[in-house]
C-alpha positions in Angstrom: -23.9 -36.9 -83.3 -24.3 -39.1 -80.4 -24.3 -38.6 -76.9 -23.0 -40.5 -74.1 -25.5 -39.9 -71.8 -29.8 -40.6 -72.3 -30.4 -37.5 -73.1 -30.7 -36.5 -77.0 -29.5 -33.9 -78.8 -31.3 -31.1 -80.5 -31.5 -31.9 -84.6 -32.7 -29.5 -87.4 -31.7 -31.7 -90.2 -34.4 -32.9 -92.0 -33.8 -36.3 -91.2 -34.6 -39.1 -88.7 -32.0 -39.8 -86.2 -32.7 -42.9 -84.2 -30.1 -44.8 -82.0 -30.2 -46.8 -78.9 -30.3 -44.0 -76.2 -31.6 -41.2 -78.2 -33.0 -40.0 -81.5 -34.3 -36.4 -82.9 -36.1 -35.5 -86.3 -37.2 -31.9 -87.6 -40.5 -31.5 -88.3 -41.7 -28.4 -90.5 -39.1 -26.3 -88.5 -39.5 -27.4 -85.0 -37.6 -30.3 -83.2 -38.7 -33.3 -81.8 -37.1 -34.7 -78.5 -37.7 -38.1 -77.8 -35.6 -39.7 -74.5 -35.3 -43.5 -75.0 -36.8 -45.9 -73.0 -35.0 -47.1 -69.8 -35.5 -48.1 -66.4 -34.4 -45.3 -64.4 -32.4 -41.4 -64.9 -30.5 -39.6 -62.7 -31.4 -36.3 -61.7 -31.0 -33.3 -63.7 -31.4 -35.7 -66.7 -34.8 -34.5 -67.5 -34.0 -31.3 -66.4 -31.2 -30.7 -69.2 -33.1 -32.3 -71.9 -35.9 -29.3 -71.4 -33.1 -26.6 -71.2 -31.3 -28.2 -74.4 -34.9 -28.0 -76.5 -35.8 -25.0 -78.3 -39.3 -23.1 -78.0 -41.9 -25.2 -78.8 -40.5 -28.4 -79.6 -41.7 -31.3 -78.6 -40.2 -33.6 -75.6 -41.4 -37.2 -75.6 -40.6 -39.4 -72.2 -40.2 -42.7 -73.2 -41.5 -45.6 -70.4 -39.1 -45.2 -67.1 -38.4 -43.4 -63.8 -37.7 -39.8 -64.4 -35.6 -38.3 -61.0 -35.4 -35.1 -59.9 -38.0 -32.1 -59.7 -38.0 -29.6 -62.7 -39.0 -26.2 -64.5 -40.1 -25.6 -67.6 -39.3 -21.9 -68.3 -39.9 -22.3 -72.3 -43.4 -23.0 -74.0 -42.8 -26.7 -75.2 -45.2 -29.5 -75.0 -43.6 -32.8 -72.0 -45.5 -35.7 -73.1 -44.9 -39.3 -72.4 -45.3 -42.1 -75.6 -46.4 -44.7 -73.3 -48.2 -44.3 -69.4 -45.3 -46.0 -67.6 -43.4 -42.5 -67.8 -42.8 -41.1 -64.4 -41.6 -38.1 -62.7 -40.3 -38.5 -59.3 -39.8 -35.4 -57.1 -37.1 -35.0 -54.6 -39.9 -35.0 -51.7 -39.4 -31.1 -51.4 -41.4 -28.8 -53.4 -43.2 -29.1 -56.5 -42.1 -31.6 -58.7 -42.9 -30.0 -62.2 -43.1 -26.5 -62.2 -44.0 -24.2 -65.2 -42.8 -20.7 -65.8 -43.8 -20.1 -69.7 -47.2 -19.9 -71.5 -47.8 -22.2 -74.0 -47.0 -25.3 -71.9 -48.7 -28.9 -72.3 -47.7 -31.7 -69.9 -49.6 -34.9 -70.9 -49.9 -38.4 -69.7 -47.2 -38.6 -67.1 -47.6 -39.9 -63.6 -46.0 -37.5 -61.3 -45.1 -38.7 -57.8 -43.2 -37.7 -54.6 -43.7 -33.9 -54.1 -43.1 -32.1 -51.0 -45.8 -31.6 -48.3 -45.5 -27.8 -47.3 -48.7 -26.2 -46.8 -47.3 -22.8 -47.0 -44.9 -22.8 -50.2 -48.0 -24.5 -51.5 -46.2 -28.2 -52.6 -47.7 -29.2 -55.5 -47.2 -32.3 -58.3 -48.1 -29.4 -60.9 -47.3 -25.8 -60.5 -48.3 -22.9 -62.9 -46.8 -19.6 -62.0 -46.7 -16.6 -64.6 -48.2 -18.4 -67.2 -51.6 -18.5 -69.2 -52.9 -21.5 -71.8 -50.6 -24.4 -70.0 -52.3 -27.1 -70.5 -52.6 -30.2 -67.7 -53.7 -33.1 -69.3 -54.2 -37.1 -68.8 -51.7 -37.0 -66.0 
């Protein structure tokens, strides 16, 4: 199945799936997201590729400019295959912000959050959630 937009599709075959935009695999039960590499995406682009994944699957941020701030409200790992990967935040608010346990963001630059010193404006922000995990970013 492919899509038209960047963003893949979740697979539980037990195949690889590779194409020019997107590709998915299963591995021992639990999907694998990986968004091709490109120069820029839209907003809500990132944002529906997290909603689209299942618990605990892994999403992989190919090299590229990521727009739009998010939420993670699953435990999933976001990592990024290469450090060119970034997150770009609409300059209001935080630009990631996690709502699950079990979360690990990893090697992503994250850039453009919001400067409000009393909603607390952040590049990262945890709220109800325990073991996230911040890493390399």
């Amino acid at each position: 199945m492919v899509s038209s937009n960047r963003i893949f599709r979740r697979s539980r075959l037990p195949r690889l799936l590779s194409g020019g935009l997107w590709s998915s695999a299963a591995l021992f039960g639990l999907s694998l997201f990986v968004i091709a590499p490109s120069a820029s995406y839209a907003a809500g682009e990132l944002q529906k590729a997290i909603d689209d994944a299942s618990e605990f699957a892994t999403v992989k941020l190919g090299p590229g400019l990521y727009e739009g701030n998010i939420v993670i409200r699953k435990p999933l790992p976001l990592v990024a295959t290469q450090p060119s990967a970034v997150i770009k935040g609409d300059g209001k608010g935080s630009v990631v912000t996690v709502e699950s346990s079990y979360v690990t963001i990893e090697g992503l630059e994250i850039i453009n959050s919001g400067g409000e010193h009393q909603t607390i404006d952040s590049g990262i922000a945890v709220k109800n959630g325990f073991n996230v995990k911040i890493k390399n970013n």
